[in-house]
C-alpha positions as CSV (number, residue, x, y, z in Angstrom):
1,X,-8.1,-30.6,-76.8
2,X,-5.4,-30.3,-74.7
3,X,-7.8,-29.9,-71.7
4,X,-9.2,-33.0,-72.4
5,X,-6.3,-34.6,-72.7
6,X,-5.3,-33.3,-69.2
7,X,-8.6,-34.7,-67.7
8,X,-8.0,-37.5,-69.3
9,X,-4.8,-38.5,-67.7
10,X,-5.9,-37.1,-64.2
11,X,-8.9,-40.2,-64.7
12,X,-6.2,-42.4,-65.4
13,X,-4.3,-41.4,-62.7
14,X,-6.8,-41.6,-60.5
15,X,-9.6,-44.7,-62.3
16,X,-9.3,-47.3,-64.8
17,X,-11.2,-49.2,-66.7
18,X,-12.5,-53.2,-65.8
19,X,-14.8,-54.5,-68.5
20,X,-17.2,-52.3,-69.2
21,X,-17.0,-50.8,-65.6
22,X,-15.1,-47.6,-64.7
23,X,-13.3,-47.7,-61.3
24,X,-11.9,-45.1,-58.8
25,X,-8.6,-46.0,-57.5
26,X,-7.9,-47.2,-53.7
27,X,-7.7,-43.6,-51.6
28,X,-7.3,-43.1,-48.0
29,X,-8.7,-46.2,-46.2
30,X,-11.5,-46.3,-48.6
31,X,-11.1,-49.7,-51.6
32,X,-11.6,-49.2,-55.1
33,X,-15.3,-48.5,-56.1
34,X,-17.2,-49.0,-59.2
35,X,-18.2,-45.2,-60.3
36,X,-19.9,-45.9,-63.4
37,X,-20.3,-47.8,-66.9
38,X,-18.7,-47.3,-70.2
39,X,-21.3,-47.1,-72.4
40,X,-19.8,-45.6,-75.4
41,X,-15.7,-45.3,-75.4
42,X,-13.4,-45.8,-72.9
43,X,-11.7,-42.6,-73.1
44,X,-15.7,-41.1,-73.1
45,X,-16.1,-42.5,-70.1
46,X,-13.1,-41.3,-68.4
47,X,-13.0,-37.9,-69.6
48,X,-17.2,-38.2,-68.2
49,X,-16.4,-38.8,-64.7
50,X,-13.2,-36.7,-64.6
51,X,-15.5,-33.8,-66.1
52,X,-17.6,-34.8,-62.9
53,X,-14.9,-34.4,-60.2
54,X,-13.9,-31.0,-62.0
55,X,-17.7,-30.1,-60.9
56,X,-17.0,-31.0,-57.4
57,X,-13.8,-29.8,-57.5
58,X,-15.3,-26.7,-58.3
59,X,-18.1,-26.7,-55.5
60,X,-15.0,-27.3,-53.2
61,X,-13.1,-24.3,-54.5
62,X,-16.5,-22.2,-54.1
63,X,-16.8,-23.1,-50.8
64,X,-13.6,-22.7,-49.4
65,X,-13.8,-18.9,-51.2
66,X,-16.7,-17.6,-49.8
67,X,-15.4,-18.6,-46.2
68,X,-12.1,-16.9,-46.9
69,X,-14.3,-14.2,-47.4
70,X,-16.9,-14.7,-44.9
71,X,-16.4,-12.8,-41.1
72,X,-18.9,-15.3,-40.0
73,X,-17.0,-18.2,-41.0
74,X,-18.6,-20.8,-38.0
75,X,-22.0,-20.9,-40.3
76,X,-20.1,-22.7,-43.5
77,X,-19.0,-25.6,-41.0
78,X,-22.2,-28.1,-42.0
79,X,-21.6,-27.1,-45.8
80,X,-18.1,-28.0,-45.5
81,X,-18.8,-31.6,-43.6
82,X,-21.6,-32.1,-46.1
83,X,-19.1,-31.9,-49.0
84,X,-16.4,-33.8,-47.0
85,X,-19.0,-36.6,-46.4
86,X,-20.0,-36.7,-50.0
87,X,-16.3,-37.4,-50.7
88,X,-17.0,-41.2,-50.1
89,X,-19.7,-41.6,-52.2
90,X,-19.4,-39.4,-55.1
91,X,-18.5,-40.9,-59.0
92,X,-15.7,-39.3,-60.0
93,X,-12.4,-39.4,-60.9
94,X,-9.7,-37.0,-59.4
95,X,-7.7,-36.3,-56.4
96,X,-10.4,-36.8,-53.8
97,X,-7.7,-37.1,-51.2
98,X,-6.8,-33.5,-51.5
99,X,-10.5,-32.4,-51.6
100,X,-10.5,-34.2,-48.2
101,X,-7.3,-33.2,-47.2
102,X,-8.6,-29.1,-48.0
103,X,-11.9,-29.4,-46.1
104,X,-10.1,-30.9,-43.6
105,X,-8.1,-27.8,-43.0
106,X,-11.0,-25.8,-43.2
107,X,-12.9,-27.6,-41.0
108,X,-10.2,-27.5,-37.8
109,X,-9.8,-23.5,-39.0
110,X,-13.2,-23.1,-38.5
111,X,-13.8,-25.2,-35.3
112,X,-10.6,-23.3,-33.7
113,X,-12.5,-20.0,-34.5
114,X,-15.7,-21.2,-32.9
115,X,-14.2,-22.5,-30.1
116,X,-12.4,-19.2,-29.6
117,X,-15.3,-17.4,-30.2
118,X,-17.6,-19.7,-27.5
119,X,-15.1,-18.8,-24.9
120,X,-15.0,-15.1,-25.6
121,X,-19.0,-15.4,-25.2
122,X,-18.8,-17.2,-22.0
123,X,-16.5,-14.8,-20.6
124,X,-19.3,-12.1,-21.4
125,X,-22.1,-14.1,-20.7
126,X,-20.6,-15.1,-16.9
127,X,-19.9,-10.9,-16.6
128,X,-23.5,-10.3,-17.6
129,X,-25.1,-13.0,-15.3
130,X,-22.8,-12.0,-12.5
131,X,-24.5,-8.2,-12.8
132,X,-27.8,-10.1,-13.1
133,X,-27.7,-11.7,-10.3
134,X,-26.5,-8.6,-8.2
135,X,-29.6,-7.4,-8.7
136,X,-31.2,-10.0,-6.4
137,X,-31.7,-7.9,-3.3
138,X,-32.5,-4.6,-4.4
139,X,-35.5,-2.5,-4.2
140,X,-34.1,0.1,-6.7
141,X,-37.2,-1.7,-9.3
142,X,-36.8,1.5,-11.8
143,X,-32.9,1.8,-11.7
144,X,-32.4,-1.8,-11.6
145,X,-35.4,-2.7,-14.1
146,X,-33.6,-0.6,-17.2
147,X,-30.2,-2.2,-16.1
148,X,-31.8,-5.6,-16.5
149,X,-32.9,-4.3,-19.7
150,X,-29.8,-3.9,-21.0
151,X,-28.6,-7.0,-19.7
152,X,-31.3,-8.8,-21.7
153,X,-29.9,-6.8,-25.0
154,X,-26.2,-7.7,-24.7
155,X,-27.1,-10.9,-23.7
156,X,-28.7,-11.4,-27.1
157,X,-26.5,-9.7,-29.0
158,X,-23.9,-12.0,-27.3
159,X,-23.1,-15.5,-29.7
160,X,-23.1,-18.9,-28.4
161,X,-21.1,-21.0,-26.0
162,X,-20.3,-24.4,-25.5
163,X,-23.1,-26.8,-26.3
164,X,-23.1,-28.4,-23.0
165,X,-22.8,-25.5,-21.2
166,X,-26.2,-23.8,-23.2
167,X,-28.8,-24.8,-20.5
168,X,-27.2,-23.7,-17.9
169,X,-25.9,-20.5,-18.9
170,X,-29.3,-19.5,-19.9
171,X,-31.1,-21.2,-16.9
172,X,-29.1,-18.8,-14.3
173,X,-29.4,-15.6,-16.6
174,X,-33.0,-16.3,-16.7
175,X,-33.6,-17.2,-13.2
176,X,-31.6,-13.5,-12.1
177,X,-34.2,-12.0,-14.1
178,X,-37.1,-13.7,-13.0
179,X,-36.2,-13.6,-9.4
180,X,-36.2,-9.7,-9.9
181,X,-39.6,-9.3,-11.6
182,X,-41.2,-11.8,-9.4
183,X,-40.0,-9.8,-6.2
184,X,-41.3,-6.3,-7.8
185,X,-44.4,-8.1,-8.8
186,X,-44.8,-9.1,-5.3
187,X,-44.0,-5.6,-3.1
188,X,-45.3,-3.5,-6.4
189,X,-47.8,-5.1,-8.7
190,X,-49.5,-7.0,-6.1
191,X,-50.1,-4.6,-3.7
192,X,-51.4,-1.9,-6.4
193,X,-54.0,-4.8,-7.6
194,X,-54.7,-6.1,-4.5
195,X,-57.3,-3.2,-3.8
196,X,-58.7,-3.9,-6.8
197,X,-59.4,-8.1,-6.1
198,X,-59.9,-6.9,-2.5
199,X,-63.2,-5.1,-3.0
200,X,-64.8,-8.0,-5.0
201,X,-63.4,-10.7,-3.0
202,X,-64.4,-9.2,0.6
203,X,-68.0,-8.7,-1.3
204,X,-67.9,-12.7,-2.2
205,X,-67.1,-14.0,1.4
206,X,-70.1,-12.0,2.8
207,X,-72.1,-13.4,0.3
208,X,-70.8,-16.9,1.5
209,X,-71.0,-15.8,4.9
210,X,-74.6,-14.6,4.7
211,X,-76.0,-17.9,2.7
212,X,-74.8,-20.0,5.9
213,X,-75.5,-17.4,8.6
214,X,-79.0,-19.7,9.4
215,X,-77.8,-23.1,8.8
216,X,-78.5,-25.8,10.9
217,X,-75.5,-27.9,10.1
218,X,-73.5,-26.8,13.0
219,X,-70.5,-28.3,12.5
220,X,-69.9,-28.2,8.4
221,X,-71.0,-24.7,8.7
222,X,-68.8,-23.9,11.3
223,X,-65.6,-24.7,9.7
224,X,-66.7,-23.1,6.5
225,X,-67.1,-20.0,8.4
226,X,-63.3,-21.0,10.0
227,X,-62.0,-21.4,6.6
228,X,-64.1,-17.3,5.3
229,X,-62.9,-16.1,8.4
230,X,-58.6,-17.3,7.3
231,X,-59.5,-16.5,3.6
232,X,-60.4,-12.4,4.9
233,X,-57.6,-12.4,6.5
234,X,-55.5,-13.2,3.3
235,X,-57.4,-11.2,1.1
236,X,-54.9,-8.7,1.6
237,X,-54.7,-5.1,-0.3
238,X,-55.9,-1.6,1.4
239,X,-59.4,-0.5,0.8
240,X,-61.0,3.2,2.3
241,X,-60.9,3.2,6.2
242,X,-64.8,3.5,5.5
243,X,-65.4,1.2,2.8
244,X,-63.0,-1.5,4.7
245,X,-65.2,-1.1,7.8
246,X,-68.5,-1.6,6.0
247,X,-67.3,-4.6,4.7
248,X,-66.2,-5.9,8.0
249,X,-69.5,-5.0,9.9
250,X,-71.7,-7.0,7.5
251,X,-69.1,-10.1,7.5
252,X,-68.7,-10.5,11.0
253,X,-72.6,-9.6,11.8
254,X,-73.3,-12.9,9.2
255,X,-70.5,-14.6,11.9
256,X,-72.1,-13.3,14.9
257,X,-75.5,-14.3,13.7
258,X,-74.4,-18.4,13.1
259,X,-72.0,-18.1,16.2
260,X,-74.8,-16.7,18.3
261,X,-77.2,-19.6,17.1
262,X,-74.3,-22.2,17.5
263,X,-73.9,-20.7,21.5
264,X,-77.7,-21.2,22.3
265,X,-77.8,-25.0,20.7
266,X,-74.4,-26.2,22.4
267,X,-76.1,-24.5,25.3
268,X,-79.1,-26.2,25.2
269,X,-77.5,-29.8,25.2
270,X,-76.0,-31.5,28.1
271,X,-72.0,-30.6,29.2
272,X,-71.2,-33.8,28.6
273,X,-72.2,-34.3,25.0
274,X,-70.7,-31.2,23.9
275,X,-67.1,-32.6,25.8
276,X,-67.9,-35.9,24.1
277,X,-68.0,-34.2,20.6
278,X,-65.0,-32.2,20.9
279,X,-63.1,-35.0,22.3
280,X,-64.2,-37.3,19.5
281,X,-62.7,-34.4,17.0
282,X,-59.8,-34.4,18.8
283,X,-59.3,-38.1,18.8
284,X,-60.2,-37.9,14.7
285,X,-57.6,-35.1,14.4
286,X,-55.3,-36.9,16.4
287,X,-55.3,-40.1,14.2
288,X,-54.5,-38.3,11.4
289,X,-51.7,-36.5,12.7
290,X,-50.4,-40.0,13.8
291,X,-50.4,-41.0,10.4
292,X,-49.2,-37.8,8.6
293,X,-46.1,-38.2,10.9
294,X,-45.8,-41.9,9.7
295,X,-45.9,-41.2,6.1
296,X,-42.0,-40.1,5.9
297,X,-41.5,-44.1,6.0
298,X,-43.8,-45.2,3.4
299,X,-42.5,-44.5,-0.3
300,X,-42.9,-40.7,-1.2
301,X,-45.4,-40.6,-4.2
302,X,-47.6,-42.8,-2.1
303,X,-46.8,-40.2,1.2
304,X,-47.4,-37.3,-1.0
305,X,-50.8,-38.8,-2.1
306,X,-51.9,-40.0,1.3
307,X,-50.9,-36.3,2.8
308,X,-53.3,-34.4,0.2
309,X,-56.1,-37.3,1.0
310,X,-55.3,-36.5,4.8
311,X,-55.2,-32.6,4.3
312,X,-58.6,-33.1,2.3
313,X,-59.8,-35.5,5.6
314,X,-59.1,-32.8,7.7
315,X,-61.2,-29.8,6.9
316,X,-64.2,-32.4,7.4
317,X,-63.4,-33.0,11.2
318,X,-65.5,-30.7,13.2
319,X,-64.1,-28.1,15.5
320,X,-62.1,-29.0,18.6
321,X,-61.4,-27.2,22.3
322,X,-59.1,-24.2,21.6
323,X,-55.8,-24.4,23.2
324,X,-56.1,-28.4,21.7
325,X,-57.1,-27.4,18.4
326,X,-54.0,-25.0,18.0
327,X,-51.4,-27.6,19.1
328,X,-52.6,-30.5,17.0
329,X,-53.1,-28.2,14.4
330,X,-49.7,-27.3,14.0
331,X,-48.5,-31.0,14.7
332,X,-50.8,-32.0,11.5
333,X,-49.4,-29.0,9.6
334,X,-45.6,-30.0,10.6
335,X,-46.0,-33.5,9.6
336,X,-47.5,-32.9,6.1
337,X,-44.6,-30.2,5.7
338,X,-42.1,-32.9,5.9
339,X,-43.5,-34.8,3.5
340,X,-43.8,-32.2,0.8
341,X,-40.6,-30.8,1.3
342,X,-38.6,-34.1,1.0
343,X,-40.7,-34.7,-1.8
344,X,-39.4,-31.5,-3.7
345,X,-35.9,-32.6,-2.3
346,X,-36.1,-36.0,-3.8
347,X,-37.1,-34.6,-7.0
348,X,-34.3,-32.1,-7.1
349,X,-31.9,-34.9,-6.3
350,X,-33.0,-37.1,-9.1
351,X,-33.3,-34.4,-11.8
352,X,-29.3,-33.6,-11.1
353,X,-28.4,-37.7,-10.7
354,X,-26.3,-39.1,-13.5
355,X,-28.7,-41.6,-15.4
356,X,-25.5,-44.3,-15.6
357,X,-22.6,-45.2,-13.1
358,X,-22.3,-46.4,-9.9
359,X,-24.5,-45.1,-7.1
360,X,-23.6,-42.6,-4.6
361,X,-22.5,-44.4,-1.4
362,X,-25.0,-43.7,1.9
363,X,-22.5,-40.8,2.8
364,X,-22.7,-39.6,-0.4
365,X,-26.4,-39.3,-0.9
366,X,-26.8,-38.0,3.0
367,X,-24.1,-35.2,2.1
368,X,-26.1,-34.1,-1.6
369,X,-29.6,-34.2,0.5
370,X,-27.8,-32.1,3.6
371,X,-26.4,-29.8,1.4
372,X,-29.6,-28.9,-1.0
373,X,-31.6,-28.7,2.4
374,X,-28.8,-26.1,3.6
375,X,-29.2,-24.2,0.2
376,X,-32.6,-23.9,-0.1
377,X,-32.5,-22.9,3.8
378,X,-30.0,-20.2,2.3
379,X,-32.3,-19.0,-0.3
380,X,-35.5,-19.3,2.3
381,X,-33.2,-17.0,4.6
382,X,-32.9,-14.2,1.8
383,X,-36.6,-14.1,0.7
384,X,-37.4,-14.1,4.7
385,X,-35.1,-11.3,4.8
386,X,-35.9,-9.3,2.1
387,X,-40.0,-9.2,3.2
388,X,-38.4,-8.5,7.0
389,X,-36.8,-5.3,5.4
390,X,-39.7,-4.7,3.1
391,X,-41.8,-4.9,6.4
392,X,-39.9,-2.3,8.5
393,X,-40.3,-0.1,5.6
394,X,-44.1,0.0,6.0
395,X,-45.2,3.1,8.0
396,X,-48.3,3.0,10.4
397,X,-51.1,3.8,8.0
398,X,-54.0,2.5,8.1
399,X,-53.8,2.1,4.8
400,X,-50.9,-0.6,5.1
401,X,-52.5,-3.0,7.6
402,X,-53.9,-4.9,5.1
403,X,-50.6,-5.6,3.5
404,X,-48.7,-5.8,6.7
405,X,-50.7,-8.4,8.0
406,X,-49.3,-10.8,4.1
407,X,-46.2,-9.5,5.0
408,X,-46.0,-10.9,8.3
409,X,-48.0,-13.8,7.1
410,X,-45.5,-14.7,4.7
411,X,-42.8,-14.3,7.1
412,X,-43.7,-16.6,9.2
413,X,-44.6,-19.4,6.4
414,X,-41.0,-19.1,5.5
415,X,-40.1,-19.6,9.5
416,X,-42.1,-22.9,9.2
417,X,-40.3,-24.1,6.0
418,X,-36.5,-23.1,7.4
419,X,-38.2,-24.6,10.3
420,X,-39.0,-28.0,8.6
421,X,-36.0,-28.2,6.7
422,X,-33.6,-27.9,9.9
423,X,-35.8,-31.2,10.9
424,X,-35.4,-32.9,8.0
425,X,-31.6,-32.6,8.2
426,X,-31.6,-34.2,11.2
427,X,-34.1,-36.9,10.3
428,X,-31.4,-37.7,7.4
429,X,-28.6,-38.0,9.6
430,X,-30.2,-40.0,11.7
431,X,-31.9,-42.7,8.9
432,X,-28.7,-42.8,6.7
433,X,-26.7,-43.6,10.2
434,X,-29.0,-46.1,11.1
């Protein structure tokens, strides 16, 4: 009884009675509410819905105990926000404000915790993504492949950090790694498999070779053989001295055999139409270098489209006089470069633009574009660099020649791209000046 008589005077203290309505009292900056109806006494009702905030009272209490006792305190924060929003809307009568007021506290406890605990794992993860990324330029792939192993373990075992610094944190850690393993895949894994693809690939180009070595389409068949003759040489991997020899002698006799054909029909046509047909393929290849080099003015999806249609053009003009062929080659190859590199740089630009606010002045955009041209230079420079040491490593076996030649291969692609970027920088400067 005298419990009762307790509750009951907490739900006066706290509710009344309208009518047949039962009310909860103004609290905080929420107005009185109707929590429920009497439907048998008054005091019935009262002692009801104070009975009901001892129950949430009592959830409350629970709560707050098992986070006292709780090391990982951070996962009770949505429980405790759930109860605190329920505050508003549950039918009761009691002191709701000191519910509140209690979850409150617990809630900027556990928050202060958290965000301790978020900077003490961004500490560790920076450390451990520092140490990563140390790792970029070694060749050490055993010693350096178990440190990155335990990297990966502390890294889990590490808690979280900041919300918005998530992403990023875990973009770097992850690129460190990958950047390893794809550097080992490329000096170890590809050159172990490489004999294996080699074998079967050489096999395939022969076979290509030797379906076209009497074909009467001259000049189709004569830049397919072009384009067999550049896919042997990337085939890459080291075969037998003997088996690698074989191979060659059958390829290049299905060469000589068209070649020799080709010789004896130009041969039997007048000097003047063979001139006339290179200098019509020249003319062709020209006219598409003139426009590759125009497409940096038209807007870049359309450029990057029209630069894969040219590309595609391309490979069906026939062949054209050697030293000629050579330089408009690498004019057509320079122009189309351009394109697809400030492509990518126009897409890197836009991914890291703020979606709102003002836009960057002309300064300002030339400046971001400069400096992501001079960073990926930077990062060109270092994979250049590492195949350059990689390449002086190689001794003068036979065996290597194969390899040596993607090494060097490689190389120079990245010359051509530190090469295009150095261009584009100045084609910037000189459109955002104009």
């Amino acid at each position: 009884m005298e419990q009762q008589e307790q509750l009951l005077n907490q739900a006066r203290q706290f509710g009344y009675i309208e009518g047949d309505q039962v009310w909860l009292r103004p609290f905080m900056d929420l107005p009185a509410r109707q929590v429920g109806q009497v439907k048998d006494t008054e005091d019935a009702a009262l002692l009801y819905f104070a009975q009901r905030f001892e129950s949430f009272r009592g959830k409350v209490d629970d709560l707050l105990s098992r986070i006292e006792e709780s090391e990982n305190k951070g996962s009770f924060l949505m429980k405790a926000l759930h109860l605190k929003e329920q505050i508003a809307s549950y039918d009761g009568l009691g002191d709701f404000t000191e519910l509140h007021r209690r979850l409150t506290d617990a809630e900027e406890h556990i928050r202060t915790l958290v965000a301790r605990n978020r900077e003490k794992n961004l500490a560790t993860k920076v450390k451990l993504i520092e140490e990563a990324e140390s790792l970029r330029d070694t060749i050490d792939w055993q010693a350096s492949g178990e440190k990155l192993k335990e990297l990966r373990q502390a890294w889990i075992k590490t808690g979280p950090v900041s919300k918005e610094l998530t992403d990023e944190m875990e973009t770097r850690f992850q690129a460190s790694i990958e950047d390893f393993y794809v550097r080992k895949k490329a000096f170890q894994a590809d050159k172990k498999a490489m004999t294996n693809r080699a074998f079967e690939k050489y096999k395939s180009l022969i076979h290509k070779s030797e379906a076209l070595q009497n074909s009467d389409d001259w000049e189709g068949t004569t830049a397919q053989l072009k384009q067999l003759q550049q896919e042997w040489k990337e085939v890459g991997g080291s075969l037998p001295r003997k088996t690698a020899n074989d191979l060659w002698t059958r390829f290049r006799a299905a060469h000589n055999r068209f070649f020799d054909r080709l010789k004896e029909h130009i041969s039997s046509k007048r000097s003047e139409a063979k001139d006339q047909y290179m200098d019509d393929n020249l003319g062709r290849k020209r006219a598409l270098v003139a426009e590759a080099e125009a497409l940096l003015e038209r807007p870049m999806h359309e450029a990057v489209t029209r630069a894969k249609e040219l590309q595609a053009a391309w490979k069906k003009v026939g062949p054209v006089r050697g030293p000629e062929s050579d330089q408009v080659w690498e004019q057509f190859l320079a122009a189309c470069d351009k394109v697809f590199e400030l492509s990518s740089l126009e897409h890197y630009i836009r991914k890291r633009q703020p979606q709102e606010g003002p836009k960057p002045s002309s300064q300002e955009q030339l400046t971001q574009r400069v400096t992501a041209l001079r960073e990926f230079i930077k990062y060109d420079r270092q994979e250049q660099d590492v195949l350059q040491e990689n390449l002086g490593k190689l001794n003068d076996s036979p065996g290597n020649d194969a390899f040596r030649t993607m090494l060097q291969s490689k190389i120079r692609a990245f010359e051509r791209k530190i090469r295009t970027k150095n261009e584009l920088i100045d084609l910037l400067r000189q459109r955002y000046a104009e």
